[in-house]
LUMMAR-205458 format. One line per 5 residues: their letters; for each residue x, y, z of N, C-alpha, C. Coordinates in steps of 0.1 Angstrom, whole numbers. Example, Ala and Ser with C-alpha at 12.3 -4.5 7.8 and 13.67 -1.06 7.14 Angstrom:
2
as = 132 -57 78 123 -45 78 132 -33 78 ~ 128 -22 71 137 -11 71 129 0 79
# end
This chain:
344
xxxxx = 609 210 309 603 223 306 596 222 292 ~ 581 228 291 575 229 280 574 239 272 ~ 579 237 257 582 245 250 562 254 250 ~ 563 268 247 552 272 245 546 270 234 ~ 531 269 234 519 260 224 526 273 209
xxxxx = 530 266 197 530 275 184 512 277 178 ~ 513 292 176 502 295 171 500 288 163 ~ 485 286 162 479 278 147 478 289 136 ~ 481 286 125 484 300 114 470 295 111 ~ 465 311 106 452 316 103 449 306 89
xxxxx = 438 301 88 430 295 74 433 303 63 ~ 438 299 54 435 311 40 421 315 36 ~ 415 328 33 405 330 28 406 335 16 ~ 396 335 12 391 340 -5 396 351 -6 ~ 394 358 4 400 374 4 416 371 2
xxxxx = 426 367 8 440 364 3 444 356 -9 ~ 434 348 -14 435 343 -28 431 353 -40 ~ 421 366 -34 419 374 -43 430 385 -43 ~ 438 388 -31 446 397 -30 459 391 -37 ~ 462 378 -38 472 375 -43 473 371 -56
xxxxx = 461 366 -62 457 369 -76 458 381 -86 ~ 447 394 -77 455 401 -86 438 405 -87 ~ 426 403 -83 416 400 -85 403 405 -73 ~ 388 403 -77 381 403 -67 381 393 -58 ~ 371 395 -48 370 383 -44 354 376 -55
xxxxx = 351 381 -57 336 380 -69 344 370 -80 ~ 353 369 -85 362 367 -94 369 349 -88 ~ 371 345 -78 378 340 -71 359 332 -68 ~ 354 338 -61 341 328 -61 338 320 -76 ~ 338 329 -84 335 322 -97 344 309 -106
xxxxx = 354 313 -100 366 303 -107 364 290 -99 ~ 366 295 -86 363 280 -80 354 276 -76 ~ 342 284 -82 330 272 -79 327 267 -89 ~ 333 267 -100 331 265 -116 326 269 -125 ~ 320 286 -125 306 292 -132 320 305 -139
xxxxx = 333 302 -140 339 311 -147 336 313 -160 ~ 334 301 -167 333 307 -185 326 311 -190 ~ 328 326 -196 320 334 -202 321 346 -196 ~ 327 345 -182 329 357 -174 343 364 -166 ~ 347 349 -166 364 356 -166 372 344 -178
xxxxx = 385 351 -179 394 353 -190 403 335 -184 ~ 401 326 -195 409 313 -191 425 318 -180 ~ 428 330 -186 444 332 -180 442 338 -166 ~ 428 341 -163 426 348 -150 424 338 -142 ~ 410 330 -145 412 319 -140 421 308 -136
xxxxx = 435 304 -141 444 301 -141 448 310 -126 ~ 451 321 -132 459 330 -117 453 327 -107 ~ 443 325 -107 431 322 -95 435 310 -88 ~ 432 298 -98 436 284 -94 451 283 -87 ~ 459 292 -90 476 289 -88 477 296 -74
xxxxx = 468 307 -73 470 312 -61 465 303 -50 ~ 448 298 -52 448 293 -43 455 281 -35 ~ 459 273 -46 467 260 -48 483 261 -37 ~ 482 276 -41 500 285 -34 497 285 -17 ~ 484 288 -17 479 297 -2 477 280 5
xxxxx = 469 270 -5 463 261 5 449 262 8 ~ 438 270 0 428 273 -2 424 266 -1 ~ 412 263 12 399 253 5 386 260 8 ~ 376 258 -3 365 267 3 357 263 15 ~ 352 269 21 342 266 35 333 259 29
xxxxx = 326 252 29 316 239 16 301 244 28 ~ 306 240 42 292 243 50 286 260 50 ~ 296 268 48 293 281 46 289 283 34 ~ 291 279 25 285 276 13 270 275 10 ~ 271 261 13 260 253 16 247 263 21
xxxxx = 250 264 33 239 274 35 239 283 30 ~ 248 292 21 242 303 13 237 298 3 ~ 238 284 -3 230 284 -17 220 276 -13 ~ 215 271 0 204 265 2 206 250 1 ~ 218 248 -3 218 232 -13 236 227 2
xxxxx = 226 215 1 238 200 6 249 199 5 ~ 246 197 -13 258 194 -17 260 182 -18 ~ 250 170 -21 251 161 -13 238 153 -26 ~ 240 139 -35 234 135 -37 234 120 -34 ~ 217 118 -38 216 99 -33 219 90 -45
xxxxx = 225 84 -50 223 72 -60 213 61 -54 ~ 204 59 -63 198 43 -59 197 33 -63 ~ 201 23 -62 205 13 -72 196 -3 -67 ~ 193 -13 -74 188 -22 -70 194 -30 -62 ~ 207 -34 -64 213 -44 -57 230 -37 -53
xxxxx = 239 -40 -41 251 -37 -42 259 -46 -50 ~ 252 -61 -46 259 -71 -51 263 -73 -65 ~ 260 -66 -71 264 -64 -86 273 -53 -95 ~ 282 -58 -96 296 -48 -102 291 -38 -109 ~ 284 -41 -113 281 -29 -126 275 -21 -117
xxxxx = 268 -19 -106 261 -9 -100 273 0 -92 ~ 283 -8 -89 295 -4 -78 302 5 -88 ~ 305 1 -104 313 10 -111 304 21 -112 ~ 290 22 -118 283 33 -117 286 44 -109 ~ 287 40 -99 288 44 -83 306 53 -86
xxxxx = 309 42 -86 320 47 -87 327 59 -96 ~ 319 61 -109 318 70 -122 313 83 -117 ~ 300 83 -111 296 95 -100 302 99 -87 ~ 308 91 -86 316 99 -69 326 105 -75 ~ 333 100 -87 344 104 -89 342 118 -97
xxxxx = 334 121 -107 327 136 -110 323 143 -101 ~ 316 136 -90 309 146 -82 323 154 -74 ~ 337 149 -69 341 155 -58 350 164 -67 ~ 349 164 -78 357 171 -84 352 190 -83 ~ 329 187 -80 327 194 -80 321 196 -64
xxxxx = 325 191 -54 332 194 -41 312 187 -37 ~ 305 177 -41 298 172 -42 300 158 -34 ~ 290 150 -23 292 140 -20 283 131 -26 ~ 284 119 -28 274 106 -31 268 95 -20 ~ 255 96 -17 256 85 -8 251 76 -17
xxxxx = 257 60 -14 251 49 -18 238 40 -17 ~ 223 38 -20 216 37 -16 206 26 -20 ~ 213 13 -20 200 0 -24 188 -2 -23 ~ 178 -1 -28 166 0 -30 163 -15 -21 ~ 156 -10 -13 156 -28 -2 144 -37 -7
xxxxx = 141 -32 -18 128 -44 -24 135 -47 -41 ~ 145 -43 -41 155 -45 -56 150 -35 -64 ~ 137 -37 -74 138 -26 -82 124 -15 -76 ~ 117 -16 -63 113 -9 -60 101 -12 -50 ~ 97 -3 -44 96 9 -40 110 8 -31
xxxxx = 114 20 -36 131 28 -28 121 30 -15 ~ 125 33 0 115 35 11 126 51 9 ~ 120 63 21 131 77 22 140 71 27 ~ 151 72 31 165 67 42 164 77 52 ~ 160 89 47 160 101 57 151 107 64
xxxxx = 153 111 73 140 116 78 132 127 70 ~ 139 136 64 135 143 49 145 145 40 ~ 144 140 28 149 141 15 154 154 14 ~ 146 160 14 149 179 8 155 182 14 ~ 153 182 29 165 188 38 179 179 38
xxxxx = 182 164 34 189 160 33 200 162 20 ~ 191 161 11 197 161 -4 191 176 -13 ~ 206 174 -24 202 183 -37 195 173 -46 ~ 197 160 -49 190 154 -57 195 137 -60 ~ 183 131 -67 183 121 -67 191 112 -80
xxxxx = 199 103 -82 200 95 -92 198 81 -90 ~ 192 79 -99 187 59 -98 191 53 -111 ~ 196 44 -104 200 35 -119 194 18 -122 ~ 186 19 -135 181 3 -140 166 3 -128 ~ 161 13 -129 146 6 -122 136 17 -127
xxxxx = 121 13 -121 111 23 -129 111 38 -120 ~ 109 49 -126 107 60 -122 98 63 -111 ~ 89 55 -110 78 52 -98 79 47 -88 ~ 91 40 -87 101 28 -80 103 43 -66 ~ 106 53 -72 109 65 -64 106 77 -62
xxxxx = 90 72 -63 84 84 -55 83 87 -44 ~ 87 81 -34 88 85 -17 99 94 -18 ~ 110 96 -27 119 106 -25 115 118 -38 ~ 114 115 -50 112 124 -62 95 130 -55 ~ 84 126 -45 78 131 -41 80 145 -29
xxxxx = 96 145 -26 102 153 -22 104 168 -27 ~ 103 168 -41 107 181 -49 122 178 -53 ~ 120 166 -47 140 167 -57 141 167 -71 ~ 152 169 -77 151 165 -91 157 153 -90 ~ 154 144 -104 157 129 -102 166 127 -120
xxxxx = 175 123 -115 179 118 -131 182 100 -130 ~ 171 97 -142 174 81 -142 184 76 -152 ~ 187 63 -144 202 59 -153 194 45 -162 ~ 196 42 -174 196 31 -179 180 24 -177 ~ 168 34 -180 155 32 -175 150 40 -190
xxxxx = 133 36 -185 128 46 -200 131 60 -201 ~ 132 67 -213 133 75 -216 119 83 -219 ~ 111 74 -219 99 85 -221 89 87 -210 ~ 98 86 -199 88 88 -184 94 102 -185 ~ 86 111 -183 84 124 -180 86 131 -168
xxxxx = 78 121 -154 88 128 -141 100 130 -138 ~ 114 120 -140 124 126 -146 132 142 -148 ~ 140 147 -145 144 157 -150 156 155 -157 ~ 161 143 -158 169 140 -168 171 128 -169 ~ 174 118 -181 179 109 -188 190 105 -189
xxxxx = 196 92 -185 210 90 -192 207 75 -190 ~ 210 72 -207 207 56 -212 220 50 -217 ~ 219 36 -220 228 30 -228 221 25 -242 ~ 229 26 -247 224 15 -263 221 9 -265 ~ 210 0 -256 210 -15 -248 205 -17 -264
xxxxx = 198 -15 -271 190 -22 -282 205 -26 -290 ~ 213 -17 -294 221 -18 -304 230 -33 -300 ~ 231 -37 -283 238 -42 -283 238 -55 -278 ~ 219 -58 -285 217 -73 -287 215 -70 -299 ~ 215 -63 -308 216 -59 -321 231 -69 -324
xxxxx = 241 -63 -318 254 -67 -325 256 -88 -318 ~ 254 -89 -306 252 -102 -300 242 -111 -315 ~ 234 -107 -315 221 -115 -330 230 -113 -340 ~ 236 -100 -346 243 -105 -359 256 -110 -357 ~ 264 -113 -349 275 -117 -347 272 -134 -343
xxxxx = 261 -139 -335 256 -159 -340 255 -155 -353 ~ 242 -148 -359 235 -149 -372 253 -156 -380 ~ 260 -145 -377 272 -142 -388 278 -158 -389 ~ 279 -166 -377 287 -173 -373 276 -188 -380 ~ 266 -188 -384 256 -193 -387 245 -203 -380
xxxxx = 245 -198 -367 235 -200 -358 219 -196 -364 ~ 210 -203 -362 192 -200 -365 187 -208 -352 ~ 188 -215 -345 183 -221 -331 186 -215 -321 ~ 179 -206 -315 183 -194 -303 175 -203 -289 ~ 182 -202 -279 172 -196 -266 175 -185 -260
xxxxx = 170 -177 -254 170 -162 -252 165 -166 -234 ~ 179 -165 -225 179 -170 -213 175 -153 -207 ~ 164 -155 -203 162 -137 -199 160 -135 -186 ~ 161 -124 -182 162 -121 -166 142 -119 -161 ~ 145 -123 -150 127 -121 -147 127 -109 -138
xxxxx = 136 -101 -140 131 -85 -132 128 -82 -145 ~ 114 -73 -138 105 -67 -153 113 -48 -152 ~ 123 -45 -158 124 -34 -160 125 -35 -177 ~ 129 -19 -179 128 -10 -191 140 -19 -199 ~ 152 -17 -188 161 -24 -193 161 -38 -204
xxxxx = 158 -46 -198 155 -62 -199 143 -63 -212 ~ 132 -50 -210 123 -50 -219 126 -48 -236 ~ 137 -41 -235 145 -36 -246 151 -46 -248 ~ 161 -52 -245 171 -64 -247 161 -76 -255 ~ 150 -79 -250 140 -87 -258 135 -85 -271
xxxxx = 129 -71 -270 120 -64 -280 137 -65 -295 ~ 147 -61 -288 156 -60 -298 162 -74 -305 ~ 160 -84 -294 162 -98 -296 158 -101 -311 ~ 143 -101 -307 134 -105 -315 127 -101 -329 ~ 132 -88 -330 135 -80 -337 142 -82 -352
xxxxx = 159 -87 -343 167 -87 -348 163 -102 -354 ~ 164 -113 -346 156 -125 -353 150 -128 -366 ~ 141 -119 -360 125 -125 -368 128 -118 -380 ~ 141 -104 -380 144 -103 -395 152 -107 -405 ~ 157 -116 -398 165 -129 -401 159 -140 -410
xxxxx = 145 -142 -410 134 -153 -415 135 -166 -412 ~ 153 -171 -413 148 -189 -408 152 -190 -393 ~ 154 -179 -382 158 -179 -372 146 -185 -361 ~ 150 -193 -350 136 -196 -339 144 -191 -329 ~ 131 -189 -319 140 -187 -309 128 -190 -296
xxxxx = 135 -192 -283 124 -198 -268 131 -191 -259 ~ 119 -187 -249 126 -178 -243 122 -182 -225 ~ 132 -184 -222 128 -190 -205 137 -177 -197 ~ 127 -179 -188 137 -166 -178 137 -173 -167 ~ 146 -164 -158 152 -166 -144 156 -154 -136
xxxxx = 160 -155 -123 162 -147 -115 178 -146 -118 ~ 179 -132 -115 197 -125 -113 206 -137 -108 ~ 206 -149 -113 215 -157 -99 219 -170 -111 ~ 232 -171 -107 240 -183 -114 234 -197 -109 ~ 229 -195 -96 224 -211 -97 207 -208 -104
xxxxx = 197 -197 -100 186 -199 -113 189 -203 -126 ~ 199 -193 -132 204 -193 -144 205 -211 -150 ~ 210 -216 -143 216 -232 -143 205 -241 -147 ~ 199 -234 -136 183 -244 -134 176 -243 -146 ~ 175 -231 -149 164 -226 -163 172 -233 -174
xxxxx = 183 -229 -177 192 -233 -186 190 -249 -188 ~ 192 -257 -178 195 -269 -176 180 -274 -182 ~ 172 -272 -175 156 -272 -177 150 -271 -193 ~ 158 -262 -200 154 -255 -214 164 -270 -223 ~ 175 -270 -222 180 -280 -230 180 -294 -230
xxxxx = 172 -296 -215 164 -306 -215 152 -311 -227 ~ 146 -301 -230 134 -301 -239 140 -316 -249 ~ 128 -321 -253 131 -332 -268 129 -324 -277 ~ 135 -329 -286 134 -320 -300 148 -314 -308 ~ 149 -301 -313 159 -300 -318 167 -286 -308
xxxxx = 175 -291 -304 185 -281 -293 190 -269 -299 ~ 187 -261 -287 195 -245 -297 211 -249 -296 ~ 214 -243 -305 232 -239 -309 234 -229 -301 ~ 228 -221 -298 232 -206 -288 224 -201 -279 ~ 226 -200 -269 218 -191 -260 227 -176 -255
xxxxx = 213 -172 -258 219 -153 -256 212 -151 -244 ~ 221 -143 -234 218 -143 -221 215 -128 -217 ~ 204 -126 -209 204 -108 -209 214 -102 -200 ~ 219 -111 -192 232 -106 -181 246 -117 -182 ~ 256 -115 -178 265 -122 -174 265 -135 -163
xxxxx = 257 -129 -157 255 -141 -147 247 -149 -150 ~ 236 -146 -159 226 -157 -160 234 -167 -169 ~ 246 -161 -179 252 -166 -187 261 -175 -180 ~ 268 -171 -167 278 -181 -158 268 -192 -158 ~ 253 -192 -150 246 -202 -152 243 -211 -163
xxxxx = 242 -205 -177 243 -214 -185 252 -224 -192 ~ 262 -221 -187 278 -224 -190 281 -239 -180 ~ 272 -233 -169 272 -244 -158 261 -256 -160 ~ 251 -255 -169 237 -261 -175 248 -266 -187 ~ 253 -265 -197 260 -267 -204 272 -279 -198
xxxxx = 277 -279 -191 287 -290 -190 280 -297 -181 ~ 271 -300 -169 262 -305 -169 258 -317 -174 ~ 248 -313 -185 247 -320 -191 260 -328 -209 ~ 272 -325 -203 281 -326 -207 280 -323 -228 ~ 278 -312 -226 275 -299 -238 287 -295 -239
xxxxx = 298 -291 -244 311 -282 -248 307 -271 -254 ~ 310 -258 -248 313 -244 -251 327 -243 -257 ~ 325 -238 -269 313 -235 -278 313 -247 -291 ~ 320 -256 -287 319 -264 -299 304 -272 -304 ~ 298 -274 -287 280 -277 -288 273 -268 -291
xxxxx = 274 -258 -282 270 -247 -277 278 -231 -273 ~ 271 -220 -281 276 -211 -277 265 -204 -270 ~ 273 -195 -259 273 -186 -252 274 -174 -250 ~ 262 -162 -252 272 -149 -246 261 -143 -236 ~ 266 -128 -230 265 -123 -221 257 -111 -224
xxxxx = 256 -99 -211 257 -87 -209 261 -79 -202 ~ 270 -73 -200 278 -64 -194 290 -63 -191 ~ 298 -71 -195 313 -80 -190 316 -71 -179 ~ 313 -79 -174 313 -81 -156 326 -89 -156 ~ 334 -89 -141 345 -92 -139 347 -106 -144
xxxxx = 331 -113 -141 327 -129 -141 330 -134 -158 ~ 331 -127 -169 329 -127 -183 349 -134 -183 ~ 357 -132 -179 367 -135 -178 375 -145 -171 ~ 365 -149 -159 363 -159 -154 366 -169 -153 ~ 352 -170 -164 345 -187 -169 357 -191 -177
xxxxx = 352 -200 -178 367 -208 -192 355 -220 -201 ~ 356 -216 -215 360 -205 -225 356 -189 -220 ~ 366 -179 -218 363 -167 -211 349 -163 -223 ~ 342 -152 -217 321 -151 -221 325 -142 -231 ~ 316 -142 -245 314 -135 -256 302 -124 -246
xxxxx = 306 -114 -246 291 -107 -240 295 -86 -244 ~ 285 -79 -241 285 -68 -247 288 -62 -235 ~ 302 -51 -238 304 -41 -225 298 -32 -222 ~ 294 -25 -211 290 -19 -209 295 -6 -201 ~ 298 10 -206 307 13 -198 298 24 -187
xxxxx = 299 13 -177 291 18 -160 296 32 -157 ~ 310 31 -156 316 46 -145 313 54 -157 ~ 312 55 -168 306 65 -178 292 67 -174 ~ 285 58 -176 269 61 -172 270 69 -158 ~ 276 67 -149 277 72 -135 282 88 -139
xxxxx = 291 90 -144 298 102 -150 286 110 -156 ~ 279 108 -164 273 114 -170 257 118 -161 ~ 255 106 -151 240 105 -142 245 117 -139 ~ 256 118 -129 261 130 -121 263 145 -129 ~ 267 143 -142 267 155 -147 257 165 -154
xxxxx = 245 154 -155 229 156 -154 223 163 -145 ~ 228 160 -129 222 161 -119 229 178 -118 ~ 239 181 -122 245 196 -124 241 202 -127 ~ 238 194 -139 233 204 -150 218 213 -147 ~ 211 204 -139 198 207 -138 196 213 -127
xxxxx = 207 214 -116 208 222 -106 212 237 -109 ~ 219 235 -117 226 247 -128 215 255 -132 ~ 204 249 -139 195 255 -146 198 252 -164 ~ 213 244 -165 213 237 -177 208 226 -187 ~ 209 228 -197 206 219 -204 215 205 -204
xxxxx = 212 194 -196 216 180 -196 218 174 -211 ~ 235 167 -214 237 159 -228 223 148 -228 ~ 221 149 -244 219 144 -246 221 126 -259 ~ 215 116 -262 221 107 -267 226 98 -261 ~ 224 81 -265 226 72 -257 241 66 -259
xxxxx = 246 61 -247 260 60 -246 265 49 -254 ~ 274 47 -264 277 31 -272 280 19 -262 ~ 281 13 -268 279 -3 -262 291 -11 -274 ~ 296 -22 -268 305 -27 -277 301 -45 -273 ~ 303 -49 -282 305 -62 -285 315 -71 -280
xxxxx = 321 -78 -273 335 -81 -269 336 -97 -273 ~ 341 -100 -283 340 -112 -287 352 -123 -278 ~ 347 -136 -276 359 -144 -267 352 -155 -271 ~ 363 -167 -261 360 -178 -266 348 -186 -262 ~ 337 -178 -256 323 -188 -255 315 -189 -269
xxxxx = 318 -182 -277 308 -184 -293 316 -188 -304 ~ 309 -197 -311 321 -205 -323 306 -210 -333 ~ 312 -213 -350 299 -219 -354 294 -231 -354 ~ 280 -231 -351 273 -242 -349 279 -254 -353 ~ 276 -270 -347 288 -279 -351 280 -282 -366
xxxx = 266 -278 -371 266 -283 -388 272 -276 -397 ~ 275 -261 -392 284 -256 -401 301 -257 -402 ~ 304 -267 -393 318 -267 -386 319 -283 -400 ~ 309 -289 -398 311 -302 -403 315 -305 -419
# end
């Protein structure tokens, strides 16, 4: 014999989170969609949150949605998956976004740094808006020609289509990589640079050289290569080949081009860092790695992602997006030591 089917108990609604609060339901919309401060009282809000939390509250997101016109729903676009730093990014924005009941789709740009193609049959009706990280602004105009708003991650700041900005301190932190050889008393540089032409990479040079040339007895050569440990190797290998007088250090615009140098380096049977020193950019999982573990500059990605996302609020909001570029650190290890004339 079959016991009879138990009723399913009714959904909680906003209406019983407001009656058990103490409150409207006007009051109860505001708390939990996040637009309470300035209009209800921190301790009301509280009663709000406890009640719903008590009942089991979740808001209807699709009923939502359609009353505010909006998804709910943004795209990140990134150049490559294959690269950690894009994945923490990623991961920095999902984790803000669901806090504000917001999804993230993940979205590789299938020519690397651009043209992004739509993914969707329409943008606008798919999404609230766009974020891209490390490529040019124009990279995505098949979607920003949408009417979305677009905030770029770690790209120029003085492109104007954009509706918001969020950078790193990339300059400062081949700034600190130049005075930290300089310090060590390195003046023979190679500057192993990446051959994707973005803003990024453009900066990391300009500041190179910068920092260098105000240095006065510093040289420096500059060979590039593609994102990849075996380019990296090749160029590297290729560059220390040269006759003449060999750099003491090569500064690398990424980590990986740096694994490649490391691998050009013993190669040609070179010791890190007692021949040759080594550093990086981004301490990527790979910086830990290698053995001597990579001197290279951190970079903190789920921040940058945290903040892309909190831009993209902001401007859906009708707010004013933080401004100022995020620090950068230096992480010193054992691929950099002084040159062997100053050792001697």
């Amino acid at each position: 014999m079959t016991s009879p089917q138990q009723p399913v108990p009714a959904r909680p609604t906003s209406r019983d989170v407001a009656r058990a609060a103490g409150v409207s339901q006007a009051t109860v919309s505001l708390v939990l969609g996040g637009k309470w401060p300035g209009r209800v009282s921190e301790v009301t809000a509280q009663r709000v949150r406890e009640a719903a939390a008590e009942l089991g509250y979740r808001p209807n997101l699709a009923a939502r949605s359609l009353r505010l016109g909006r998804t709910r729903t943004a795209l990140l676009v990134v150049p490559a998956l294959t690269n950690e730093f894009f994945a923490r990014v990623y991961a920095g924005a999902a984790a803000l976004a669901a806090e504000h009941d917001f999804g993230v789709v993940l979205y590789p740009s299938p020519d690397g740094t651009g043209p992004a193609r739509d993914p969707f049959a329409s943008a606008r009706a798919a999404l609230d808006g766009v974020i891209a990280s490390s490529m040019a602004a124009d990279a995505l105009d098949a979607l920003h020609g949408a009417d979305l708003p677009l905030v770029m991650l770690d790209s120029d700041p003085a492109g104007t289509g954009p509706a918001a900005h969020v950078n790193l301190d990339i300059a400062d932190g081949m700034r600190q990589v130049t005075d930290h050889l300089l310090g060590l008393g390195h003046r023979r540089f190679l500057h192993l640079a990446s051959a994707v032409d973005t803003w990024t990479f453009a900066v990391r040079a300009e500041a190179l050289h910068a920092a260098l040339g105000a240095a006065g007895d510093a040289t420096v050569r500059t060979v590039r290569a593609p994102l990849d440990v075996g380019a990296g190797r090749e160029a590297a290998e290729q560059a220390l080949a040269v006759t003449g007088e060999r750099p003491t250090a090569i500064i690398c615009d990424d980590d990986i081009l740096a694994a490649g140098a490391c691998k050009a380096a013993r190669r040609l049977g070179l010791r890190v860092p007692d021949e040759l020193s080594v550093t990086g950019f981004d301490d990527l999982a790979l910086a830990t790695a290698l053995e001597p573990e990579l001197t290279t500059v951190r970079l903190p990605a789920e921040q940058v992602g945290e903040r892309g996302m909190e831009a993209l609020l902001a401007v859906l909001d009708g707010r004013p997006s933080e401004q100022g570029g995020l620090p950068v650190e230096l992480v010193v290890r054992g691929s950099t030591a002084p040159p062997p004339a100053a050792r001697a």
